[in-house]
N, C-alpha and C positions, 0 to 999 in steps of 0.2 A: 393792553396786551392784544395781540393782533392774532387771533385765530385762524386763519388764511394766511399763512407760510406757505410760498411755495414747495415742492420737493420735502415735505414733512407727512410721518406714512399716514396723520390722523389728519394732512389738510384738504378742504373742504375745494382749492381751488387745482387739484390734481383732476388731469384729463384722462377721463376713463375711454374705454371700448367695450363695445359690450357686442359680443356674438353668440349670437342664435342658432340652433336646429334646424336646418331648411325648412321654408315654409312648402316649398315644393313637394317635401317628401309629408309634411304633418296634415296638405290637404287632402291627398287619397287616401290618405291610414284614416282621416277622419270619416271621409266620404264612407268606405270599405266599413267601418264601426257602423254608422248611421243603415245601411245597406244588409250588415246581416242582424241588427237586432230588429228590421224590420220583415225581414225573414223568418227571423227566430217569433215572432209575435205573429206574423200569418202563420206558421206552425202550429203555434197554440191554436188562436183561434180555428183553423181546419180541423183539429185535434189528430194531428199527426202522431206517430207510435212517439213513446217517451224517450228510445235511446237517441232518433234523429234529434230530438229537441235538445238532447242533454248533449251530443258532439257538437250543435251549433252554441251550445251554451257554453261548452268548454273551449271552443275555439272566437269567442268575445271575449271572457277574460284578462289571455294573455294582450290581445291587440289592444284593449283598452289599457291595460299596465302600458305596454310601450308608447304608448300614444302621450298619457301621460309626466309617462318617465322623461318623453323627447321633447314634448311643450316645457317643461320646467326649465330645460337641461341650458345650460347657458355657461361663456364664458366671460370673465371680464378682467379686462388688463387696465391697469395704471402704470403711471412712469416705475413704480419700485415694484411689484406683483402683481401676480395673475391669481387668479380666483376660480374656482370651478364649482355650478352649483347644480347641483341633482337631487331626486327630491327627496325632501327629507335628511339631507347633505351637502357638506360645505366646504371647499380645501381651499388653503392659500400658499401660495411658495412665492416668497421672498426673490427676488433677479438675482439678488446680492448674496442669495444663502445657496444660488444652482451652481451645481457640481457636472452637469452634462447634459446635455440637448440634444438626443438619440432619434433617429428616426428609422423606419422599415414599407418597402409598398410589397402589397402583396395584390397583386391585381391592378382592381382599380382604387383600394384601398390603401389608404394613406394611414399609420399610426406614428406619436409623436411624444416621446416620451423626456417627461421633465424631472431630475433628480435632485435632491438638493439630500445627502446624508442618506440618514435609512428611509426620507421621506419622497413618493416619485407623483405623478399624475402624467394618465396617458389620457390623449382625445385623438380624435380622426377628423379625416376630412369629411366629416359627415353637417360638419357647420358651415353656413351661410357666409361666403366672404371668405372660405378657406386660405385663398394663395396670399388675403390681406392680412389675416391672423398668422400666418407664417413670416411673412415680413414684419410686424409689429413686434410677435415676438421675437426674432432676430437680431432688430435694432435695439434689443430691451438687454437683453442676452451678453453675458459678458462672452466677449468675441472668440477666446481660445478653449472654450468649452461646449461650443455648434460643431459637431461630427460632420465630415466634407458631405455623408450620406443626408444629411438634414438641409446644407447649405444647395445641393442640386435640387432636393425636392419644394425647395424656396421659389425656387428659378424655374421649374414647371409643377408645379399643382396638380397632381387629376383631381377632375372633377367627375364623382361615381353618380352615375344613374340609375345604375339597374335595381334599387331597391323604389325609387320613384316608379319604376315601371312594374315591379313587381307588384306595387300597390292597386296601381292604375289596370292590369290585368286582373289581379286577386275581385276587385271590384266589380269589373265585366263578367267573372266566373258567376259572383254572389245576383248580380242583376240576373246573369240567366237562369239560375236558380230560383231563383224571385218569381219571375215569367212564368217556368214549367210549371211552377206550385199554382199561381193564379191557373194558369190554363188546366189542370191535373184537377182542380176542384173551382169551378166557373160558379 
């Protein structure tokens, strides 16, 4: 018995893809993390008043949740589904089970929604290789159920920056923050 069947959903010799969270956007957030817990720890040690400590402590947190929420987060397609995995979460929709392939830009923001019955998954162009994962998905896609609005965002892609550079600022803010505190207690 030949385990490697082609086009079989448990075969081993099916060509996956796998798409990523920009690595662009996950090295400022990481940078920006590294940057104010080492603020947050020249705080301490200065022995700064307790609420500064605790607003820089409550704003590590959330950026560490997203940091990790976005390293995890990943797509992956095969000839028969796509797969979405977040952490601590896992969704699969079937090619064969999609009922409509929706999309909307709002900005510079892409969303892209996959329905298959009461069951959906939305992602953005917030993954690496965006305008490749919209063709992939595409050609995967049974052809009379791509909305003409999904088929144009096929055929030009945005690609969003401005959270990369929010990052890449937010960083430069926390550096000067860093700076004043060294210079404010030498």
């Amino acid at each position: 018995m030949n385990f490697f069947l082609p086009n079989q959903p448990w075969s081993y010799a099916m060509k996956t893809e796998v798409f990523l969270i920009r690595r662009s956007f996950l090295l400022p957030l990481g940078l920006l993390i590294l940057a104010m817990v080492a603020l947050f720890i020249l705080c301490l040690i200065q022995g700064e008043d307790r609420a500064r400590i605790a607003i820089l402590g409550l704003m590590i947190l959330p950026a560490v949740f997203l940091f990790v929420e976005s390293f995890l987060r990943r797509i992956e397609i095969s000839d028969v589904e796509l797969t979405t995995f977040r952490f601590m979460r896992r969704k699969t929709l079937r090619f064969a089970d999609l009922t409509e392939v929706e999309s909307i830009r709002v900005r510079g923001r892409a969303f892209v929604t996959l329905c298959a019955g009461d069951d959906f998954l939305v992602f953005t162009n917030a993954y690496d290789r965006f305008p490749q994962l919209l063709t992939t998905l595409l050609s995967l896609s049974p052809p009379q159920i791509v909305s003409v609005e999904t088929r144009t965002l096929a055929a030009s892609a945005p690609v969003k920056i401005s959270d990369i550079v929010s990052c890449w600022l937010g960083l430069a803010l926390i550096l000067f923050f860093f700076a004043m505190q060294l210079h404010q207690h030498p």
